[in-house]
C-alpha positions in Angstrom: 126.7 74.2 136.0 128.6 72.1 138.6 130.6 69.9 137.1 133.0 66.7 139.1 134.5 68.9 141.6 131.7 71.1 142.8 129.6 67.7 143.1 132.4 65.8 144.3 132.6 68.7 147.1 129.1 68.4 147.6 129.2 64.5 148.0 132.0 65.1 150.6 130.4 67.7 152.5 126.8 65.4 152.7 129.4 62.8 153.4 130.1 64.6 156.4 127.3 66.0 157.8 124.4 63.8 156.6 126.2 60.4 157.4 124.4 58.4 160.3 121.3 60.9 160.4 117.8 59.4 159.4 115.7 61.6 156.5 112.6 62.5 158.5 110.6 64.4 155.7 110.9 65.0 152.1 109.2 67.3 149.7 109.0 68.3 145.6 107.9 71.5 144.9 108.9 71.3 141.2 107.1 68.2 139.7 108.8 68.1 136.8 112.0 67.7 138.3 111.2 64.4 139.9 112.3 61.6 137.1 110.8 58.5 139.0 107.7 56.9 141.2 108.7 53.7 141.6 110.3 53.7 144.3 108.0 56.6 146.2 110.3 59.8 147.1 108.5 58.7 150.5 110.4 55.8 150.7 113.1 57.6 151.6 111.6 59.0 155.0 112.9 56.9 157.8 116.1 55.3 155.8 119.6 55.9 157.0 121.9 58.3 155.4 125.1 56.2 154.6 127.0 57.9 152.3 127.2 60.3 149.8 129.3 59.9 146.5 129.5 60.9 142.7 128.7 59.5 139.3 130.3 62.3 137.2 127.9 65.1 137.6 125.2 63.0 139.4 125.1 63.2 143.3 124.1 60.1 145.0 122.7 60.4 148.4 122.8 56.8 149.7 120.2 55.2 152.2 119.8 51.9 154.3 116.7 52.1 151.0 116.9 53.5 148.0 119.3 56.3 146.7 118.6 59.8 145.8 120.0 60.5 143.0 120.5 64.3 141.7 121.7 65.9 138.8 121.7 70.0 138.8 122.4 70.3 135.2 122.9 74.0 134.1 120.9 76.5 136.8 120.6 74.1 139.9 122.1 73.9 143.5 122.2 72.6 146.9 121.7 75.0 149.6 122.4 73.0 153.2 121.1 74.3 156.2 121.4 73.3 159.9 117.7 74.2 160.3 115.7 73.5 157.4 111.9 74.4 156.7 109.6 72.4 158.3 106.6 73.8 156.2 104.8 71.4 153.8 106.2 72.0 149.9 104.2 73.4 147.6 104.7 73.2 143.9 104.7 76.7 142.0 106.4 79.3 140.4 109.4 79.0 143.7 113.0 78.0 142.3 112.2 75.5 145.1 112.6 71.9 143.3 113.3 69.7 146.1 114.0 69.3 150.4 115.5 66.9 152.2 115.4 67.4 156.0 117.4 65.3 158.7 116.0 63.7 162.0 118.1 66.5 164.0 116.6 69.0 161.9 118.7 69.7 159.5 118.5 69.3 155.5 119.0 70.6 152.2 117.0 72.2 149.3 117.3 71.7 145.7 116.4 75.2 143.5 116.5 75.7 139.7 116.8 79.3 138.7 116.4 80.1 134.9 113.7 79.5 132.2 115.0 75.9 130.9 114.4 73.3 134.2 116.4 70.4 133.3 117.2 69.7 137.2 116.4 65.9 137.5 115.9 64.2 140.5 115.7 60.1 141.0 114.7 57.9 143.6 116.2 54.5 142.5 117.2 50.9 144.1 120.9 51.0 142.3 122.5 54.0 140.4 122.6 52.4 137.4 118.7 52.5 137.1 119.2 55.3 135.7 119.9 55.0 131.9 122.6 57.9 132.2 124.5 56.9 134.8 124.5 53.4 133.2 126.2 54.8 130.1 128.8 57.2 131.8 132.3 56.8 130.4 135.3 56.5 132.4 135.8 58.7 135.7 139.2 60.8 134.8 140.3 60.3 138.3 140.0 56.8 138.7 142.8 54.0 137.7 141.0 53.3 135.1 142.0 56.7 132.8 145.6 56.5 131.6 147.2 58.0 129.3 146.2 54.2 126.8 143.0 54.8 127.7 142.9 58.4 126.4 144.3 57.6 123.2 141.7 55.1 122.2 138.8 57.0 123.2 140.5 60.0 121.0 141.4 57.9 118.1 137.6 56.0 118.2 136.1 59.1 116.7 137.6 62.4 114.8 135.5 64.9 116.6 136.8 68.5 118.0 138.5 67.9 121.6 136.4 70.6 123.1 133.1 67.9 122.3 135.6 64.8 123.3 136.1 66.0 126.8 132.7 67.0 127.0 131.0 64.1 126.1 129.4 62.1 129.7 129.5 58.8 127.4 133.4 59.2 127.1 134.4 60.9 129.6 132.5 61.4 132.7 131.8 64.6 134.9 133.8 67.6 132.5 131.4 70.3 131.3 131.8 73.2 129.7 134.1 75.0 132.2 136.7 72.6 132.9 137.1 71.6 129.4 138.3 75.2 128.9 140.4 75.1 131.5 142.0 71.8 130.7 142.3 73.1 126.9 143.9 76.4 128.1 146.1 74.6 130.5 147.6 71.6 128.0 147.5 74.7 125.1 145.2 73.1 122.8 142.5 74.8 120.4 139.8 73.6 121.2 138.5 72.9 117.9 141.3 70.5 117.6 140.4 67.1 116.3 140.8 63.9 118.5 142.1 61.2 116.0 145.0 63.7 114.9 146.9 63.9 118.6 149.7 61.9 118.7 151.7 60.3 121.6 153.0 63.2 123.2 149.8 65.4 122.8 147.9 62.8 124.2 150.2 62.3 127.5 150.1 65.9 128.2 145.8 66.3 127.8 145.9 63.1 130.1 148.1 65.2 132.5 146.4 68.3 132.5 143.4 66.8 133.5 144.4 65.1 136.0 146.0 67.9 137.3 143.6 70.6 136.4 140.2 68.5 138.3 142.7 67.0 141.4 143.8 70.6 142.1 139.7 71.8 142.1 138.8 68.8 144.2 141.4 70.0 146.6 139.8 73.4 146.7 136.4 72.5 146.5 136.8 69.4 150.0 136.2 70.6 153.0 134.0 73.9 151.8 130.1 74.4 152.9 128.1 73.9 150.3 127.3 78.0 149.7 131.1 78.6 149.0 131.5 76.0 146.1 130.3 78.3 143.2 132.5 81.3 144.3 135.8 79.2 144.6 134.7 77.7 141.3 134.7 80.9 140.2 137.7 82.3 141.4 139.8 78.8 140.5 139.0 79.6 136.9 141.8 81.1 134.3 139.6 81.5 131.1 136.1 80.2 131.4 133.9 83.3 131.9 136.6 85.6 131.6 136.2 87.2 127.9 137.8 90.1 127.5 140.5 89.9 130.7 144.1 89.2 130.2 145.2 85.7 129.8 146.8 85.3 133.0 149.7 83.0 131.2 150.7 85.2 128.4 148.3 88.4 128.9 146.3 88.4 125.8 143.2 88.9 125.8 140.7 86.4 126.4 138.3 85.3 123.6 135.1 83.8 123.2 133.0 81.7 120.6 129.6 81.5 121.0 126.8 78.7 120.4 123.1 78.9 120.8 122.9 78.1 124.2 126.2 78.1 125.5 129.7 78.9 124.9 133.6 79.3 125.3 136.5 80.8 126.1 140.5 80.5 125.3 143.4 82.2 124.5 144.5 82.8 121.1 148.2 82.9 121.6 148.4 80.1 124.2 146.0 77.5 122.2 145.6 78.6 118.4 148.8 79.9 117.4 147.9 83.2 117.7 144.7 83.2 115.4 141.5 83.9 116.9 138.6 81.6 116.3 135.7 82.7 114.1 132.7 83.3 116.6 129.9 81.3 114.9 128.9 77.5 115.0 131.0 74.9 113.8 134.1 77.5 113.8 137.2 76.8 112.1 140.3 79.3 112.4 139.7 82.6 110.6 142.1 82.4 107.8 
């Protein structure tokens, strides 16, 4: 899933490319995937691109109209080209949920790959027409996260930091991936719970993940859109990596598994040296 850097890589790359152009056609080939009708997605044909930017994991394609808003959610992506199908969109069985294509011919397609579409696309006067990016918590790299900041949203409710940094309503734009990494990094179990960090825990977190999502927004600016999911990839030290060496202490690297998702730490870098039982709801195997 792409999470703030990969979209905030994506926002910069539209940024660069799309700025100035005009959309000249749109098409959905995935009905479900379009969210809205009010605005038309033909409203868009004939506006202005002006800008691109980010909403935690939404992507906000910004017209002299309305604004496109996107959110890939677990199997989407954006594939840009410089010379984009000019065919009609048809709705079927394609990955194909979505294209955008430029007055110089140029454009980009939204595709869903996987059995569970949750791709959502929205065609909206403001951003916050949309319910969830009305209720986003704080950005963690705007001024508005410090380290104050962190410790009242971890104090307001005793859950597992794992589910803390994951929650869009808290904090907004950390999935799955980067919470590992950011766990791993400030070397904290991840089944750790919120209201119990004190001071100094709380400073470090706040630094890590400042650290940890500035330093993937470094790598992620400036790339085409087709190389963000392989330097995601490579950037990462533990998420997806069960079974490697730990590449700060060289233990192995475990996983815990939920229905429909799960994670990955190290055991001596995060837990003391105890793994964590694999099963919902773990708690250290004693």
């Amino acid at each position: 899933m792409p999470e703030l850097p990969e979209v905030e890589g994506l926002a910069r790359f539209l940024t660069a490319r799309a700025v100035g152009r005009t959309i000249a056609g749109v098409g959905v080939g995935a009905i479900g995937a379009l969210k809205t009708f009010d605005p038309p997605l033909e409203a868009l044909v004939g506006q202005e691109v002006t800008g691109a930017s980010r909403h935690g994991k939404w992507l906000d394609l910004v017209t002299t109209g309305p604004h496109l808003l996107m959110h890939l959610s677990r199997g989407g992506w954006l594939k840009w080209s410089e010379k984009v199908s000019t065919a009609p969109v048809r709705p079927g069985r394609s990955p194909l949920a979505l294209r955008v294509r430029l007055d110089d011919g140029a454009g980009f397609e939204l595709s869903e790959y996987g059995t569970r579409k949750r791709l959502a696309v929205h065609v909206v006067s403001e951003p916050t027409d949309v319910e969830q990016v009305a209720t986003l918590g704080v950005d963690p790299l705007s001024d508005e996260f410090t380290p104050d900041r962190l410790a009242e949203l971890a104090a307001a409710r005793n859950q597992q930091i794992k589910g803390l940094l994951r929650d869009q309503g808290t904090i907004a734009g950390i999935g799955n991936a980067y919470s590992d990494e950011i766990l791993h990094a400030a070397r904290m179990s991840p089944f750790a719970l919120s209201a119990r960090l004190d001071a100094v825990a709380v400073g470090r977190l706040h630094d890590v993940i400042r650290q940890v999502l500035t330093s993937a927004v470094a790598e992620a600016s400036g790339r085409p859109a087709a190389e963000l999911k392989d330097a995601k990839r490579r950037g990462m030290q533990v998420h997806g990596r069960t079974g490697e060496p730990c590449p700060v202490c060289g233990d192995v690297v475990r996983e815990v598994s939920f229905a429909d998702s799960s994670l990955q730490y190290c055991a001596t870098c995060q837990t003391d040296g105890k793994p964590l039982a694999d099963r919902r709801l773990s708690r250290l195997l004693r």
